[in-house]
N, C-alpha and C positions, 0 to 999 in steps of 0.2 A: 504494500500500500504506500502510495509518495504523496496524496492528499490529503488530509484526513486534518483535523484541528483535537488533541489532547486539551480534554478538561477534566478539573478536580473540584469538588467541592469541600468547605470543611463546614460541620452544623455547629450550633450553641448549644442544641436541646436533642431531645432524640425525637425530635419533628422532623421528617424530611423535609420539611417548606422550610426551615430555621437556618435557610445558609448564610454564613457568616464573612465567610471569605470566596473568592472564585479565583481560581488561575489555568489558564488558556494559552495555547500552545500553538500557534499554526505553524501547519506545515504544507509548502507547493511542491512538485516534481522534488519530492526526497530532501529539501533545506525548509529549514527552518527560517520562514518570513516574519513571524510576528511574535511577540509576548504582551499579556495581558493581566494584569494583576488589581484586586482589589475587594478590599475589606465591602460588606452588605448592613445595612442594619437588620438583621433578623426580625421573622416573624414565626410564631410567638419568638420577642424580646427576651426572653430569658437566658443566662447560659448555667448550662450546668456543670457540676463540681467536676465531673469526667471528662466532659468536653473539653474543657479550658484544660485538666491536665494533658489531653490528647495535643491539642493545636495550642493554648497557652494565649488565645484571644480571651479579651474577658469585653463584659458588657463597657466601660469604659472606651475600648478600644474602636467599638464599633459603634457608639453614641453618635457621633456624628458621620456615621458612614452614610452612603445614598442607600433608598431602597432599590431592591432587586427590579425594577421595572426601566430605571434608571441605566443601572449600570447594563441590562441587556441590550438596552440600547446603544450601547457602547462595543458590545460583543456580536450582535447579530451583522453587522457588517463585516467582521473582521471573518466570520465564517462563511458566506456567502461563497458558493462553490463559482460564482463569476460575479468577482465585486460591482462590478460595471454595472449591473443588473440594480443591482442596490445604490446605486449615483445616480442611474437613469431614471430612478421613479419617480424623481419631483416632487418627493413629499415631502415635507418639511419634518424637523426632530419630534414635533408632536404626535406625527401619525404613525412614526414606525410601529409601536406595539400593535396597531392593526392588521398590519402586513406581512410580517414574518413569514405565515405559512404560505406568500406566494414566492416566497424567492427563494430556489433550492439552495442547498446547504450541502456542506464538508462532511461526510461522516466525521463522528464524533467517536474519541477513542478515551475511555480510560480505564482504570486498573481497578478491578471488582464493580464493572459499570453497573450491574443491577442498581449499588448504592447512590451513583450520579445520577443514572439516568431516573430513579425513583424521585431525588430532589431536583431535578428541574421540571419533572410534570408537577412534582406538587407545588413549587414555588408558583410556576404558570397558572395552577387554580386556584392560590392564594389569592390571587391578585386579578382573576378574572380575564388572564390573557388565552388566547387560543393556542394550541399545545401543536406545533409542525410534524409532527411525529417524525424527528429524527433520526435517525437511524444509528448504530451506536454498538462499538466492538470493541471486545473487552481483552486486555491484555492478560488479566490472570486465567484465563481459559487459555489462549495463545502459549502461556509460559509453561502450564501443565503439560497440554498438546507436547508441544518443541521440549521441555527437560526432566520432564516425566519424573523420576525419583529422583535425578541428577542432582537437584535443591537440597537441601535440608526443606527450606520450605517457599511456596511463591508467593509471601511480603513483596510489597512494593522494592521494599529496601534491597533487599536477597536478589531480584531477578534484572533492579538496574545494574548490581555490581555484575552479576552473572553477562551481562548483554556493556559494561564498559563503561558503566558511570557511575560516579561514587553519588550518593545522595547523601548530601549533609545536612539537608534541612525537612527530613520527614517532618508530613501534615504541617508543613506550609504550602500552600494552595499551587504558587507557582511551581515550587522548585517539585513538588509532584507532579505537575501534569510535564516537565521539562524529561524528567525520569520517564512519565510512560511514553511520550517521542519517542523517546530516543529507543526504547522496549517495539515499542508500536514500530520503528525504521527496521529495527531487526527482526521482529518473530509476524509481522502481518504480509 
């Protein structure tokens, strides 16, 4: 696969609509063209004791984040499988959450996607948006497939080293979806 856009989500709560942080990865013809990163204010607001020990965001942090309608609008361009498409529609910044589901899209890749792809339908009917139905390939299947027992185990962590990148910054939002790229360049 040489197109495809890695994302990650991290939650506050164990709501899947409660993401907190987003980071995005595009990739064209096999390089890496874009990075996207950024804090959400969650809904439900809350984080929890586990949460914040996982990713280490606390409600502070995400106080003055944009909500998630906001910052999609920042990301549904960048995944637009022909940008152009998404230049050419002459809509202005307010109309985009309308339109989404006509401008096809990147496969979307990340690492135990059931868990992504569950928070971005739910965020979408948190908020009342239409849901594109995405389409969305998951690297911890890929890693089973291709290393079978080869792992101790297919963590995100374990299978970026495995496949040539160190991941230093587990469940920070970017620097995972950077790890499943580059997972995604190798095993899709």
């Amino acid at each position: 696969m040489t197109d495809f856009a890695a994302i990650d989500f991290e939650t506050a709560n164990e709501y899947s609509s409660s993401v907190c942080s987003v980071g995005l990865v595009v990739v064209r013809d096999g390089v890496v063209t874009d990075r996207f990163y950024s804090l959400i204010h969650p809904e439900p607001e809350y984080f929890s004791w586990f949460c914040q020990q996982v990713h280490g965001l606390t409600e502070e942090d995400c106080a003055d984040a944009p909500i998630f309608p906001e910052v999609w609008k920042q990301i549904a361009p960048r995944i637009a499988s022909q940008p152009s498409l998404f230049d050419a529609s002459g809509l202005g910044e307010d109309s985009a959450p309308r339109f989404y589901d006509e401008i096809p899209a990147l496969p979307l890749v990340a690492h135990n996607s059931p868990f992504d792809e569950r928070c971005l339908r739910a965020v979408f009917r948190t908020y009342g948006m239409d849901y594109p139905d995405y389409r969305f390939h998951d690297t911890l299947r890929a890693s089973r497939r291709h290393f079978g027992t080869r792992l101790e185990n297919h963590q995100l962590q374990t299978v970026a080293a495995a496949c040539g990148y160190d991941l230093l910054r587990h469940h920070h939002a970017l620097a995972d979806a950077e790890a499943c790229a580059v997972i995604a360049l190798k095993l899709l």
